[in-house]
C-alpha positions in Angstrom: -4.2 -33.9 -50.0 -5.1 -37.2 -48.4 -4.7 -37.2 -44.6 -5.1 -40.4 -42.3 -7.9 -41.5 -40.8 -7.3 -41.4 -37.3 -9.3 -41.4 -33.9 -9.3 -37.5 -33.8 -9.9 -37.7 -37.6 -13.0 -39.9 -36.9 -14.0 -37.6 -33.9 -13.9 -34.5 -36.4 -16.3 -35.8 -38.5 -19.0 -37.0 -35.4 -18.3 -33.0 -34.8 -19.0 -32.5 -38.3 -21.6 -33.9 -38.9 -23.4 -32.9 -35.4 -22.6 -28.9 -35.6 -20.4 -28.6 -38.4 -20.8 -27.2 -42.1 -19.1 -27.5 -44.9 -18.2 -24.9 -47.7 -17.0 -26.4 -51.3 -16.2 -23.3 -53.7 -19.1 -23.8 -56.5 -21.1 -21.2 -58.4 -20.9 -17.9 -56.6 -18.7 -18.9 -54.1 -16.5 -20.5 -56.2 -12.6 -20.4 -54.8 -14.3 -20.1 -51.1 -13.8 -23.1 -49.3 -15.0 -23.0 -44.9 -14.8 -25.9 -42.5 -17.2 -24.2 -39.4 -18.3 -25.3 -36.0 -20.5 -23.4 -34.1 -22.2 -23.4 -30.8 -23.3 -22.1 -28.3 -21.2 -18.9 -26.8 -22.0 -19.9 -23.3 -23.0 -23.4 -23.4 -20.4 -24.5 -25.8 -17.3 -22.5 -25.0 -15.6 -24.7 -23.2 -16.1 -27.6 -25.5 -15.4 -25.4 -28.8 -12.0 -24.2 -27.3 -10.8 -27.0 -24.7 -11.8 -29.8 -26.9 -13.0 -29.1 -30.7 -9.6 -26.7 -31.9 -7.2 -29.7 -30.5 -8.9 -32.5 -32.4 -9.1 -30.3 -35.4 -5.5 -29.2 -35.2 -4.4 -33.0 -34.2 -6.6 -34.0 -37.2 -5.6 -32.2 -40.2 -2.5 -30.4 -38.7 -4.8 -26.8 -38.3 -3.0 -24.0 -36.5 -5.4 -21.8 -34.5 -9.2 -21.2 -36.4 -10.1 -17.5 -37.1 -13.4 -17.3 -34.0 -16.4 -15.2 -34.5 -19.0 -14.1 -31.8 -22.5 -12.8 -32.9 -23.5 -9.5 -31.3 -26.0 -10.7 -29.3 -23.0 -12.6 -27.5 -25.1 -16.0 -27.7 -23.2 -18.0 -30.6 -19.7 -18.6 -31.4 -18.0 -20.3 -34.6 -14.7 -21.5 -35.8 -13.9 -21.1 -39.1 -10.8 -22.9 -40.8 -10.2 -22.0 -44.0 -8.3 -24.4 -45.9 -9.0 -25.8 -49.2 -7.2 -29.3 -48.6 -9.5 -30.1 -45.9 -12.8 -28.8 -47.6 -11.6 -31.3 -50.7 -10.7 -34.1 -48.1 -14.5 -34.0 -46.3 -15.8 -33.7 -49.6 -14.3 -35.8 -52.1 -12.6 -38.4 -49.9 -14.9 -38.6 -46.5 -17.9 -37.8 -48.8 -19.5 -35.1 -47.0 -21.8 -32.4 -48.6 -21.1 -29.4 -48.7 -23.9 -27.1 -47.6 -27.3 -29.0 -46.2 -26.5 -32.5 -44.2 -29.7 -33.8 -45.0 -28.3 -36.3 -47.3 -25.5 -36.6 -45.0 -24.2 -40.2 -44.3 -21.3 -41.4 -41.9 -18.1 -42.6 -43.9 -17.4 -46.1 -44.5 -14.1 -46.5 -43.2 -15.6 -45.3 -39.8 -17.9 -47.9 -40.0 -16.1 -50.1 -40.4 -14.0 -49.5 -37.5 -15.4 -50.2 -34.1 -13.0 -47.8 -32.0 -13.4 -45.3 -34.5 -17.2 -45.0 -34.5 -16.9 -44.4 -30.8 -15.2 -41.4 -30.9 -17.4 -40.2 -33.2 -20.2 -41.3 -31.6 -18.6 -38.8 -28.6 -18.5 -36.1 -30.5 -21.6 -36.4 -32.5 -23.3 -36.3 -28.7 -21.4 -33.7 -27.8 -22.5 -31.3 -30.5 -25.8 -32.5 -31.5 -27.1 -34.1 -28.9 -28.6 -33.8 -25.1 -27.8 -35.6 -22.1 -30.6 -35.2 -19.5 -31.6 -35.9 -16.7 -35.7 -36.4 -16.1 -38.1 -37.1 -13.5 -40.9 -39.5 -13.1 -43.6 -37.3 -11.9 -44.3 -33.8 -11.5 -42.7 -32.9 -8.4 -39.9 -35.8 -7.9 -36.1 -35.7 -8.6 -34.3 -35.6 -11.8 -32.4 -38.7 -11.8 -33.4 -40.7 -14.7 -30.8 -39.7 -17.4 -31.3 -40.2 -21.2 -29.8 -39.6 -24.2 -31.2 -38.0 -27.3 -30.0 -37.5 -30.5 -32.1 -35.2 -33.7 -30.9 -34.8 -37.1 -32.0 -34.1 -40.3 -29.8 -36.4 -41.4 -31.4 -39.9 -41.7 -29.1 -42.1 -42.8 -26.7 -41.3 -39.9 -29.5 -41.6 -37.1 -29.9 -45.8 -38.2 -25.9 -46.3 -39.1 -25.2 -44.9 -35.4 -28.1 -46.7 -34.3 -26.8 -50.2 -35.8 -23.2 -49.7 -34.6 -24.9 -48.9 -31.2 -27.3 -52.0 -31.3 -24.7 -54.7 -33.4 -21.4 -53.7 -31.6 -22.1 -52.6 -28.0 -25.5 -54.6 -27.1 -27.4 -50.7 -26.4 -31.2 -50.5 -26.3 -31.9 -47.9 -28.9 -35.2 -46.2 -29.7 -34.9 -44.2 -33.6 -38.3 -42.3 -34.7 -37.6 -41.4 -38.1 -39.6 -38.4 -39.6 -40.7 -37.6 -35.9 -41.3 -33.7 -36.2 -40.5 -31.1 -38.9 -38.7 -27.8 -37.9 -38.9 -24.7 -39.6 -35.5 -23.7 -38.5 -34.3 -26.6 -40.8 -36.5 -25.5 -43.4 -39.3 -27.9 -43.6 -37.0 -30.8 -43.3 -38.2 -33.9 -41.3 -36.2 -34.6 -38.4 -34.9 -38.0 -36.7 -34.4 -38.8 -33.3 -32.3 -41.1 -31.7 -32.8 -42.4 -28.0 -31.5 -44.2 -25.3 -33.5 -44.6 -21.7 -32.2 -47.8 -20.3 -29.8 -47.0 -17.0 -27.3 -49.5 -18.2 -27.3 -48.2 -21.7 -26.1 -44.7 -20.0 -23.6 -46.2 -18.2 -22.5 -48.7 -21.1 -22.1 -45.3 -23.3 -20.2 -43.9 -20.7 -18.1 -46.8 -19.8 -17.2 -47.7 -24.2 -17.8 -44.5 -25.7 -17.7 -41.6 -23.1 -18.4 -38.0 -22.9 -16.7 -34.8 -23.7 -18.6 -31.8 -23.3 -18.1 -30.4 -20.5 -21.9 -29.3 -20.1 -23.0 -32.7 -20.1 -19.7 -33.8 -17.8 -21.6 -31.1 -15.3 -24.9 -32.8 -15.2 -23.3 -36.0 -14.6 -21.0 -34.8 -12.0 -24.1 -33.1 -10.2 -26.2 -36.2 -10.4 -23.8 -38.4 -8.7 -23.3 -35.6 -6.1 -26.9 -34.5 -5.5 -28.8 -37.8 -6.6 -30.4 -35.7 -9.2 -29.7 -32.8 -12.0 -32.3 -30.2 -12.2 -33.2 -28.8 -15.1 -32.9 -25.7 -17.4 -29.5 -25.1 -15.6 -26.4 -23.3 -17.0 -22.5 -25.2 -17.2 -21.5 -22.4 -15.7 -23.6 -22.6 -12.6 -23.3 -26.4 -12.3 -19.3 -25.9 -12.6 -19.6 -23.4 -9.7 -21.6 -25.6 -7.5 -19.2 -28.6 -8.1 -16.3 -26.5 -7.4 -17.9 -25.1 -3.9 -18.3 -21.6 -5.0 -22.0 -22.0 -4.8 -24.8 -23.6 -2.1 -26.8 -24.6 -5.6 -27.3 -25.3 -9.1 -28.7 -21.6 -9.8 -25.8 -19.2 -8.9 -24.3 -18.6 -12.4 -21.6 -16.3 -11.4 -17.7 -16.4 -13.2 -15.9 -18.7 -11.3 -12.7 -18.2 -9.4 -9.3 -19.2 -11.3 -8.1 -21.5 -8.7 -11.5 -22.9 -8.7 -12.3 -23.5 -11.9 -8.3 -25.1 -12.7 -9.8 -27.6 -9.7 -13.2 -29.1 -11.9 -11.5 -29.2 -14.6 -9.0 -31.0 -13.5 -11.2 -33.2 -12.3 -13.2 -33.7 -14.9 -10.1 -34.7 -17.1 -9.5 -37.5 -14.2 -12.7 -38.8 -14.1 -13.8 -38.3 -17.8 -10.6 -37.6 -19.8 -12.1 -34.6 -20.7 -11.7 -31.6 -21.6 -8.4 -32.0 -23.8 -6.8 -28.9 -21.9 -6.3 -28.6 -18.7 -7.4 -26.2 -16.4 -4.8 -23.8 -16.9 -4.2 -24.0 -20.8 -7.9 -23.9 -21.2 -7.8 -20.2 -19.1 -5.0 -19.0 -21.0 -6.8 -20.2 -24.8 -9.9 -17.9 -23.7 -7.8 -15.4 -22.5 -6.5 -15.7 -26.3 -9.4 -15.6 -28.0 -10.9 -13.0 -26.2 -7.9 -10.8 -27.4 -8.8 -11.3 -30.5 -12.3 -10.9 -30.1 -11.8 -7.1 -28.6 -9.2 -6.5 -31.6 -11.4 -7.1 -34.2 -15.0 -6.3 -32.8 -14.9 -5.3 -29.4 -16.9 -8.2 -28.1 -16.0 -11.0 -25.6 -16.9 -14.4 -24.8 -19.6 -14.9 -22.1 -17.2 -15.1 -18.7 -17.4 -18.5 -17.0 -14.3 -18.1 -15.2 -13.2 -15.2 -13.8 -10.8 -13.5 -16.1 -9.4 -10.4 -14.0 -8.9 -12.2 -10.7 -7.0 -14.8 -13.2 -4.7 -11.6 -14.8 -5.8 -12.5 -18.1 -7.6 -8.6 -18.7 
């Protein structure tokens, strides 16, 4: 089944190739075929559900994933289990299935200006870090930076030339820069981008969507600085006024939390849900969660003053 290559189609595979994986039935597993995201439980919630299961579903016409949580409560995944899309990433899109090492970004992405910015998003989004860094020991966070680090090579330089070529971006790449054992043994290559204008340039042409870096931004151009080693959750509460700081990391209030995400979608255009929608989908998956193993998602908003336990 061939589908058509379409922004949120293009943004799937910056997802993809960022924290995705790819199952193609071969060997023993042949007749299994698994299209996963995962992230972080905490960290990544908010992305996985307000933003990663609409472009999916907008993308290949996917109803609602099946969502696991680890025990330890610290990772999530979706898992879409479809064999036309396994065949379509694979065969058509050309993406491996298992290890991304050898992973490369499409060329009818790359050739399309608009479309390598939405996956450029998304690849950030998953795979990369937004930060904020000061200039000495004890001054203020405020010089942001972007860094991206992949095994996978061959995307670092095409994103890097697209970055360069299309949109003017200073862009540091280190290839073979440090080799994780996580990633068994394979060298990994970084991706950087210092320069202010650059930030704002990416910002401005390609955007972000994840929440957690939405936060830091939001806090920088409230408090003149982010600080580190923060949580989204705290950083959400502090935006919304249910906090004096960046440290208090308790759930936020519904009517609270409906308000910063709403204004993120204003000022960012993202999340995809609203405020509301984005309640009721983790009020959903936590359902399903207690169903079929007890466990729930890490709160971040409030779910009994919001009626959703």
């Amino acid at each position: 089944m061939a589908f058509s290559v379409t922004a949120d189609l293009a943004a799937d595979v910056g997802i993809h190739l960022g924290d995705g994986s790819l199952l193609v039935g071969e060997g023993p597993s042949k007749g299994n075929y698994r299209y996963e995201v995962i992230g972080h439980a905490a960290e990544d919630q908010l992305y996985l559900i307000g933003n990663v299961i609409p472009i999916i579903s907008s993308a290949y016409d996917l109803r609602q994933p099946g969502i696991y949580l680890n025990r330890t409560l610290t990772w999530m995944s979706l898992r879409y289990h479809s064999k036309s899309v396994a065949l379509f990433k694979h065969e058509h899109l050309g993406l491996p299935s298992g290890k991304k090492t050898d992973a490369s970004i499409p060329q009818m992405i790359r050739d399309d200006s608009q479309l390598m910015k939405c996956l450029a998003r998304e690849l950030l989004a998953t795979d990369g870090v937004l930060g904020f860094y000061t200039a000495s020991v004890n001054g203020p966070h405020k010089y942001a930076r972007i860094q991206l680090k992949m095994t996978a090579g061959a995307v670092i330089e095409e994103l890097a030339e697209f970055l360069q070529d299309e949109l003017g971006m200073s862009v540091s790449c280190r290839m073979n820069a440090v080799t994780s054992v996580r990633w068994g043994g394979a060298p990994q290559h970084i991706l950087q981008i210092n320069c202010s204008e650059d930030i704002d340039a990416w910002r401005n042409e390609i955007g972000f969507s994840n929440p957690s870096h939405i936060s830091r931004v939001m806090t920088f151009e409230l408090m003149g600085e982010c600080p580190p080693n923060g949580t989204t959750t705290a950083r959400l509460s502090f935006l919304s006024g249910c906090s004096p700081n960046v440290r208090c990391c308790s759930p936020i209030p519904k009517t609270a939390f409906v308000s910063i995400v709403d204004t993120m979608r204003r000022q960012f255009g993202y999340p995809r849900l609203k405020g509301d929608a984005l309640i009721e989908q983790i009020g959903r998956v936590n359902r399903m969660l207690r169903l079929r193993s007890g466990r729930e998602l890490p709160e971040i908003v409030n779910m009994r003053a919001a009626g959703e336990i």
